[in-house]
N, C-alpha and C positions, 0 to 999 in steps of 0.2 A: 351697648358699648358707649361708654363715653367719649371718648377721643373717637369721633367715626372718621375713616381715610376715604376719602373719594376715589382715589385708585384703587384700594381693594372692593369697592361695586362696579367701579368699570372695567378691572379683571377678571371679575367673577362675572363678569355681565358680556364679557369679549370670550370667554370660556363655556359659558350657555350659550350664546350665538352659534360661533361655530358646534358645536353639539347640534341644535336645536334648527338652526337654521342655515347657516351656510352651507356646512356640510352636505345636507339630502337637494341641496340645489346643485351643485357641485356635481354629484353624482351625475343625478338624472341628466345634466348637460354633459358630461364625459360617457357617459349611456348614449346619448345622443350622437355624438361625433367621437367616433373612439381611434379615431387615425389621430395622433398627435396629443394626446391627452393619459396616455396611458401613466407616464411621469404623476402628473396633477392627480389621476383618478388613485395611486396607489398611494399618496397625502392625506387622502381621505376613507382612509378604512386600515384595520388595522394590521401588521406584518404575520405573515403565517405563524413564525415564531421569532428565530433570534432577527435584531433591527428596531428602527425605532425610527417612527416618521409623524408628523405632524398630527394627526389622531391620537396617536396614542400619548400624548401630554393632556388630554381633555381630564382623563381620571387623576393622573396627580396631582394637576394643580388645582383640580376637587378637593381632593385630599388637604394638601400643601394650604391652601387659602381657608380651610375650619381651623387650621393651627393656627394661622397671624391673626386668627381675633381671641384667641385666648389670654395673651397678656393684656390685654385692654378688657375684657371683660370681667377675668377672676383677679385683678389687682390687689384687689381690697384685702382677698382671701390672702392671698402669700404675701402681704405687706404688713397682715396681722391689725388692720384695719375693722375685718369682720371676721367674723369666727367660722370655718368650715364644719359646722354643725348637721344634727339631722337633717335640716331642711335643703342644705347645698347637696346632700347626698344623695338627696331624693330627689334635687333636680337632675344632677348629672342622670341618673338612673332611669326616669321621665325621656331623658331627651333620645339615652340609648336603645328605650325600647319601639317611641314613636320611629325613631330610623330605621330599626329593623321592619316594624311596622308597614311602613312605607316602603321599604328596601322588598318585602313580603308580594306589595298590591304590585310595583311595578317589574318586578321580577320572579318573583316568587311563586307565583301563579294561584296567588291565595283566593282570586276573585273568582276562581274557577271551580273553588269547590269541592274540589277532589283531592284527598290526603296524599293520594300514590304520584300524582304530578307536584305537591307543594317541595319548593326545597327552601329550604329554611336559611341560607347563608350564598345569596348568588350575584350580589347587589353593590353597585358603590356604595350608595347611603350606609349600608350594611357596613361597609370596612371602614365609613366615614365613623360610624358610632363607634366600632374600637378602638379607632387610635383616637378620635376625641375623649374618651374615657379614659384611658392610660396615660395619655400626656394632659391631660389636664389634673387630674391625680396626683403626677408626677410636680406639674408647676405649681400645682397650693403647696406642697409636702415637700418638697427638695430644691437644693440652693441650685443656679446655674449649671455650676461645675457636676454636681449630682445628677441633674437631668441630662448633660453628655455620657456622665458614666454609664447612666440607663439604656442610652440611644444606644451605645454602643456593645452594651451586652446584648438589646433584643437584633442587631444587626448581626453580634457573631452566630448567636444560639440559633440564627437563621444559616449562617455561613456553616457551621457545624453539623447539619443534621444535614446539609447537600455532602460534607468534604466524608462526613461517616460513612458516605453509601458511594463512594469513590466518585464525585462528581456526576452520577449518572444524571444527562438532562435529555434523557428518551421523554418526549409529550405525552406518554401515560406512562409512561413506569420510575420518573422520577418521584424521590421520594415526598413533596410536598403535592405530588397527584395519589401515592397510593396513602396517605393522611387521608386527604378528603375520601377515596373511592372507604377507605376504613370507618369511618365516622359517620358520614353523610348517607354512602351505603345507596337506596335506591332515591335517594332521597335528593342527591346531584344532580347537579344541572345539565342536561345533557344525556341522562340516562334515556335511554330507548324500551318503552311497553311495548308488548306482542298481545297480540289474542286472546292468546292462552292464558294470560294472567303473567309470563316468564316478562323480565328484562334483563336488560345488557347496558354495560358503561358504553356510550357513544364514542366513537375516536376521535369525530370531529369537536369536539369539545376540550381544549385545553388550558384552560381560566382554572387554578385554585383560589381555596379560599383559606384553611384553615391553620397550618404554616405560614400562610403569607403573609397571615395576620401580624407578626410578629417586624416585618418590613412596613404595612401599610402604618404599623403605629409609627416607626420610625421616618415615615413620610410627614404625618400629621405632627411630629414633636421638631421635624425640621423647620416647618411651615410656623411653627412656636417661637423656636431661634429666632427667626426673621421679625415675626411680630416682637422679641424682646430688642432685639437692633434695632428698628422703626419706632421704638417707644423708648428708645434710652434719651437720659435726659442729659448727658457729656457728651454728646457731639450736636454739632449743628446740623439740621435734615439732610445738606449736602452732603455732609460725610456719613450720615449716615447710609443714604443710596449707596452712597461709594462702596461703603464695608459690607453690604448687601451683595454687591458687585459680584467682589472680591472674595468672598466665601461663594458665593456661585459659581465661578470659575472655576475657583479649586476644585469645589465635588465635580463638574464635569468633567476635570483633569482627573479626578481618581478614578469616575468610573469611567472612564473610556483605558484608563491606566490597567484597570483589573480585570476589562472583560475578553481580556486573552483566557482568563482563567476562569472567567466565571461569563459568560458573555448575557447582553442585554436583551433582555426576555422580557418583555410584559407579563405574562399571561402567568407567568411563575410571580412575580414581580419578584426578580433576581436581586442580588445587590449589589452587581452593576446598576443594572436597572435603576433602584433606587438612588443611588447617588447621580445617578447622572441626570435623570428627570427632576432629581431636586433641586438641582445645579442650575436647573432651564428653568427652570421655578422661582430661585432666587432674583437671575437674570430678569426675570421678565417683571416681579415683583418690582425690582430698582428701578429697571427703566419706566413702567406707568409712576412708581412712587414721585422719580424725581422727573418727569414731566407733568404731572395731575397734580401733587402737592406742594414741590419745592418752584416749579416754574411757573404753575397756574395754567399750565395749558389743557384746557378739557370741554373746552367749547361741541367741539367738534364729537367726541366721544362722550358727553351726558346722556346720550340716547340708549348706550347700555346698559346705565344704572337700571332701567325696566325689566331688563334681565338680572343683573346682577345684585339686586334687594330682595326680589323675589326669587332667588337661583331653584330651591327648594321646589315651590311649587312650580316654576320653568318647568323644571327635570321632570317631575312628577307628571305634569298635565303631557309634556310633550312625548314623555314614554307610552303612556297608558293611553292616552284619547287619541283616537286616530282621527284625524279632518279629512280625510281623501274623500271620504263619502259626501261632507258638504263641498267641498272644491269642487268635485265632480258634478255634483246637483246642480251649481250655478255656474258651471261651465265648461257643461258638455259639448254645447253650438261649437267650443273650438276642438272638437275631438279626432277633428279631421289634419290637424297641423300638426308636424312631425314635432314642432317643436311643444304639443300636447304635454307630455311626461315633466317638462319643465316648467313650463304654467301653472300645472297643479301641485309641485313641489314648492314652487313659490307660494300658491296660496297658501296651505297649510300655513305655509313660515307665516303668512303675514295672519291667519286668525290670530292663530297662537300669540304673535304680537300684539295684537289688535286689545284682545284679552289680558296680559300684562301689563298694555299699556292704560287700560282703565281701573286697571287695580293700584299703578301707581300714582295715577292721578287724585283716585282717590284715599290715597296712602292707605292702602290695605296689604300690611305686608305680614304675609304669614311666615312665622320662624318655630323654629321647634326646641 
């Protein structure tokens, strides 16, 4: 990326943090003391179903923040600069399937070997490659005005296939849960194996994936807007934050506006939901933009960029590798204080840092 923004590494690096690290400390000290934390402890984990609390913004503005580097990266392409030839196609195609790939090992349960446990579609990185492949499709191949019209067809055709089935938003019999149980089959996330060879769709499990694909791109082509408002070259970076603002505001006005009738669902990612999380998304975009970029303040916040360059392999290594076992090998002596469970949550956080931090040091950033 040519024009690189130092607030989108120290958003995407304050957005792996809490994922990766404040969160599981968090916890374990509201574990710890759960008189008077209960507030704090339900911030960090996500809502049964309808609601929408500080966790559950970690995946969209996943999502939202692959979109604001697409106008800075594929310029060339939709400026007619360089040709979106074989080779660009083969990249985008490359990048979708390493996602999946990796959406596979940390979710997927591909390392385990066994066909009847793999599910093939359960993963952010997973919904990150679809909507980076559509809206980025969309921004070499169609003018502005065309990539809203798109936005706004995969948001009805989502709005459509819930209003067909009369709004049903039962957690397993909604229709963007019986798509997946149709599709995916035993193959979903969540399925329950017996003995005998029989299984069963879990109930506790209510995350789709395969309908909602058609929201998460509409997430990612949001996160696109932003990066095409952050890279206009008619207004000044101050006004530019501002109209970042300013369309933030509005989607969280719409979706808080529509989820009388459609209400804000993660797990479906509704579009309430969607609008509204991307609304928070804009918001939060302007305010690091216009303190990191236009004000130069980021003294204090360059310590995330270790998160936020390497967000990729963060996710990666902090899903998949568990430290508990070295935490605990070097300090079990304290195994006897209550406040144990927190000690070792802290460790972990700080391998896992320790190890991004010598990957940034020595500029090894791995991107896909």
């Amino acid at each position: 990326m040519k024009e690189r923004l130092a607030s989108l590494d120290i958003l995407r690096g304050a957005d792996m943090f809490l994922l990766l690290a404040l969160g599981p400390v968090i916890r374990s000290i509201c574990k710890l003391c759960p008189d008077g934390t209960a507030w704090l402890a339900g911030q960090f984990q996500h809502v049964a179903w309808e609601g929408f609390v500080l966790w559950d913004i970690i995946m969209p503005l996943f999502l939202f923040m692959s979109g604001i580097t697409i106008p800075f990266s594929m310029a060339a392409y939709r400026d007619g600069l360089a040709r979106p030839d074989g080779k660009f196609h083969l990249k985008l195609l490359k990048r979708f399937c390493l996602l999946f790939l990796l959406g596979w090992i940390v979710q997927g349960n591909l390392l385990e070997f066994s066909w009847k446990d793999f599910h093939p579609y359960a993963n952010t990185l997973q919904a990150i490659a679809v909507g980076y492949l559509v809206t980025a499709l969309l921004f070499v191949y169609l003018k502005p005005r065309w990539q809203i019209v798109a936005g706004v067809a995969l948001f009805a055709a989502y709005w459509i296939a819930f209003a067909c089935t009369g709004m049903n938003l039962d957690p397993q019999d909604n229709i963007a849960m019986v798509v997946d149980k149709a599709v995916l089959g035993s193959h979903r996330d969540g399925v329950r194996w017996a003995l005998d060879g029989s299984w069963r769709f879990g109930r506790s499990y209510q995350y789709t994936w395969i309908l909602s694909s058609l929201n998460f791109a509409v997430t990612v082509l949001l996160g696109c807007f932003a990066g095409q408002l952050l890279k206009s070259g008619k207004h000044s970076p101050a006004r530019r934050a501002l109209l970042v603002a300013v369309t933030g505001a509005a989607l969280v006005a719409a979706g808080l506006a529509i989820s009388p009738v459609f209400p804000i669902i993660k797990k479906i990612w509704s579009s309430s939901m969607t609008l509204f999380s991307g609304g928070i998304c804009f918001l939060l975009v302007s305010f690091t933009y216009y303190l990191v970029d236009v004000r130069g303040w980021h003294k204090g916040a360059d310590w995330l960029k270790i998160y936020g360059m390497n967000a990729i392999t963060a996710y990666c290594i902090g899903e998949v590798v568990k430290f508990t076992s070295v935490s605990e090998s070097l300090l079990h002596g304290f195994g006897g204080l209550a406040c144990y469970p927190v000690i070792i949550a802290f460790a972990d956080a700080a391998i896992l840092f320790g190890i991004l931090a010598v990957m940034y040091k020595n500029k090894l950033f791995l991107k896909v």
